[in-house]
C-alpha positions as CSV (number, residue, x, y, z in Angstrom):
1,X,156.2,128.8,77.6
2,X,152.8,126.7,77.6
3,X,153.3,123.4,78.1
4,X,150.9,120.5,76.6
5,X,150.0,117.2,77.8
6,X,148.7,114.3,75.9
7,X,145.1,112.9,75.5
8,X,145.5,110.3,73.2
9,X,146.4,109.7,69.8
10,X,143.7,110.2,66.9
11,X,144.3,106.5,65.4
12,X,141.6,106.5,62.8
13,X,138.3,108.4,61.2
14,X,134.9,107.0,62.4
15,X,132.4,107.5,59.5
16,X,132.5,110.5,56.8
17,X,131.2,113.3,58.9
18,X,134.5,114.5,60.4
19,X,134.3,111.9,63.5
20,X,137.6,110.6,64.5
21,X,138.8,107.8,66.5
22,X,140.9,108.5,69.7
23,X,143.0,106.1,71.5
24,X,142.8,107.9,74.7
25,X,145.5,107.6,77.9
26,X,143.5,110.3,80.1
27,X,141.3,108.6,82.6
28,X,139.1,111.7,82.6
29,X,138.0,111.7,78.6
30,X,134.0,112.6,79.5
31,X,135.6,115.5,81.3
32,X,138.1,116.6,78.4
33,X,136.1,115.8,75.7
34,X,133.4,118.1,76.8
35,X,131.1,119.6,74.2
36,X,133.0,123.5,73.7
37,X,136.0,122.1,75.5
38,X,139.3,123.6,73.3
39,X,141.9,121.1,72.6
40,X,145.1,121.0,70.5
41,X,146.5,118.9,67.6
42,X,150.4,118.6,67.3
43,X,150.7,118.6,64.0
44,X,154.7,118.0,64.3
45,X,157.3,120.9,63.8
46,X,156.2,122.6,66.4
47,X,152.7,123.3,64.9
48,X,149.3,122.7,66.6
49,X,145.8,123.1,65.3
50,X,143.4,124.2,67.7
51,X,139.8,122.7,67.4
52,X,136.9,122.9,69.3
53,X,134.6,119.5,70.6
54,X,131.7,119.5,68.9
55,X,130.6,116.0,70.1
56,X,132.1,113.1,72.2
57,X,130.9,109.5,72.3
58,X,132.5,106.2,73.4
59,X,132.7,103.2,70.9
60,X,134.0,100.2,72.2
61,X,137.2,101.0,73.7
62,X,138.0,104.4,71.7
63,X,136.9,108.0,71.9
64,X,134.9,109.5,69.4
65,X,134.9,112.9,68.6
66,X,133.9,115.4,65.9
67,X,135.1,119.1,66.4
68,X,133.5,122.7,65.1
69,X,135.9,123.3,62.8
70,X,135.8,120.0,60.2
71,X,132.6,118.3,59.0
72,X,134.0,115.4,56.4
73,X,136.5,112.5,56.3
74,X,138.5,114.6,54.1
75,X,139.1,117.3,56.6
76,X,140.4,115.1,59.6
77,X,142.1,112.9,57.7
78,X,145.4,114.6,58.0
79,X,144.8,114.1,61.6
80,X,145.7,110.1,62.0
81,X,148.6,109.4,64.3
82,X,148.3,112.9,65.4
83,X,148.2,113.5,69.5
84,X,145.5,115.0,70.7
85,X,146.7,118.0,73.2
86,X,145.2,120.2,76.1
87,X,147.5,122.9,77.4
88,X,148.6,122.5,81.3
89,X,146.9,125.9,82.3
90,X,143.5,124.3,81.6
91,X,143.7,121.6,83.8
92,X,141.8,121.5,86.7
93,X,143.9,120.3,90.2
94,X,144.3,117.3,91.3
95,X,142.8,115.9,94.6
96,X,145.9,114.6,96.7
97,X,147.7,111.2,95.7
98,X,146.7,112.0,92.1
99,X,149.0,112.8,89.7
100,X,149.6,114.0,86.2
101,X,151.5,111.9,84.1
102,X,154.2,114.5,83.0
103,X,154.3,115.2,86.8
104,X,155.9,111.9,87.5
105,X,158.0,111.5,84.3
106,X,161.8,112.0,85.4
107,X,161.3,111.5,88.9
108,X,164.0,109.6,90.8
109,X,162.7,106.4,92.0
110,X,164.8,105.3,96.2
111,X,163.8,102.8,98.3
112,X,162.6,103.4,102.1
113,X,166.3,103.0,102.8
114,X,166.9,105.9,100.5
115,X,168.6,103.9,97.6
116,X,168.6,105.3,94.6
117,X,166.9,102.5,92.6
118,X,166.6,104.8,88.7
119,X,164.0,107.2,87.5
120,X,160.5,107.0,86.0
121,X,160.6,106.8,82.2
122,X,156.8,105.4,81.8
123,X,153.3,105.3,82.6
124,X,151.7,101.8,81.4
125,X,147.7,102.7,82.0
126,X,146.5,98.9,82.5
127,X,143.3,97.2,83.2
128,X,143.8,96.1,86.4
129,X,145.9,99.0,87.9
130,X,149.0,101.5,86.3
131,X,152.2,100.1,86.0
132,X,155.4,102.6,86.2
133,X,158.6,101.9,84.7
134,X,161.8,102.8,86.3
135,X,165.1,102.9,84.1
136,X,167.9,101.6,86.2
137,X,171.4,102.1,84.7
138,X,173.1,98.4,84.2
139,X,169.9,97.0,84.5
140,X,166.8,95.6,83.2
141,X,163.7,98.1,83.7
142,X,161.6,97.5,86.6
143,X,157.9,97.7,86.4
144,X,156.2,98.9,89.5
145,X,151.9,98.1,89.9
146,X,151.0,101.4,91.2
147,X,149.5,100.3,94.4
148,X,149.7,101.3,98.5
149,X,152.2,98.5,98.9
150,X,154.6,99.2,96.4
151,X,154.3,102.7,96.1
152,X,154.7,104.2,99.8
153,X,155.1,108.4,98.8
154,X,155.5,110.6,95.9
155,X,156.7,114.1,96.9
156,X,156.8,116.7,93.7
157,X,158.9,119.2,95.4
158,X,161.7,116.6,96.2
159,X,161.4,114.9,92.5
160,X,161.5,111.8,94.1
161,X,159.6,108.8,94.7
162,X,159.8,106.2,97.5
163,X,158.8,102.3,96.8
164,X,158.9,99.3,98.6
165,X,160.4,96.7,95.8
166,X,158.3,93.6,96.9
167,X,159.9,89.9,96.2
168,X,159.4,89.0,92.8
169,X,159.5,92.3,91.0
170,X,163.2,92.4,90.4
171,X,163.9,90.8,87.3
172,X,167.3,91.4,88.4
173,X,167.2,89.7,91.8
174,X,169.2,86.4,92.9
């Protein structure tokens, strides 16, 4: 079974010629959004739309794109609040310490000491750096800055991943 990850969400149309407006959560849009580049739709109920990028510009902090198939406002209409898909197969590999988002999803979350501390239920793509948040059972989520001193190893095969909870990240803490 092909499995789809998320590009962003198509939050608006730009214009009447068929542009829509994409809040994006890839980090790699100029690579995605490549002119020819096949993406999906997920029109809900298990039905997707392929379309094909025509043209890709940024606009203040969106994505703009207009796609082969649809040429006026009223054809991508339908398409607001509607994610934007690419299927897994056509993604290129990562370089090591880089991760896909649905990768990371699930993973169990220990410390150094090998405490099982919850699991990853989020990605938060900020500004300054990405913030993952681990669901702990009892307890208020914690929200982990995604860098080298919080985050010491994320191994796929084991489904875990090993942090080093710094003072002052535990909301929980004494």
């Amino acid at each position: 079974m092909t499995e789809y990850l998320n590009l962003g969400e198509i939050v608006n149309t730009h214009g009447i010629k068929g542009e829509v407006r994409v809040q994006s959560i890839t980090n790699q849009a100029e690579e995605r959004y490549q002119p020819g580049n096949k993406l999906l739709i997920n029109l809900g109920s298990n039905q997707m739309k392929e379309v094909t990028v025509q043209s890709y510009r940024k606009h203040k902090s969106f994505d703009l794109l207009t796609f082969k198939e649809f040429d006026s406002i009223n054809d991508v209409e339908v398409f607001k609040t509607k994610m934007l898909q690419i299927a897994r197969e056509n993604l290129p590999e990562l370089s090591e310490g880089i991760f896909y988002e649905s990768d990371l999803l699930n993973l169990d979350v220990l410390t150094e000491e090998k405490e099982m501390v919850g699991s990853l239920k989020e990605v938060l793509f900020l500004p300054a750096n990405d913030v993952w948040v681990v669901t702990r059972p009892g307890k208020k989520d914690l929200l982990l800055p995604v860098i080298e001193s919080v985050i010491v190893n994320v191994d796929l095969e084991a489904g875990e991943i090993i942090v080093n909870i710094l003072e002052g990240l535990d909301p929980d803490e004494d």
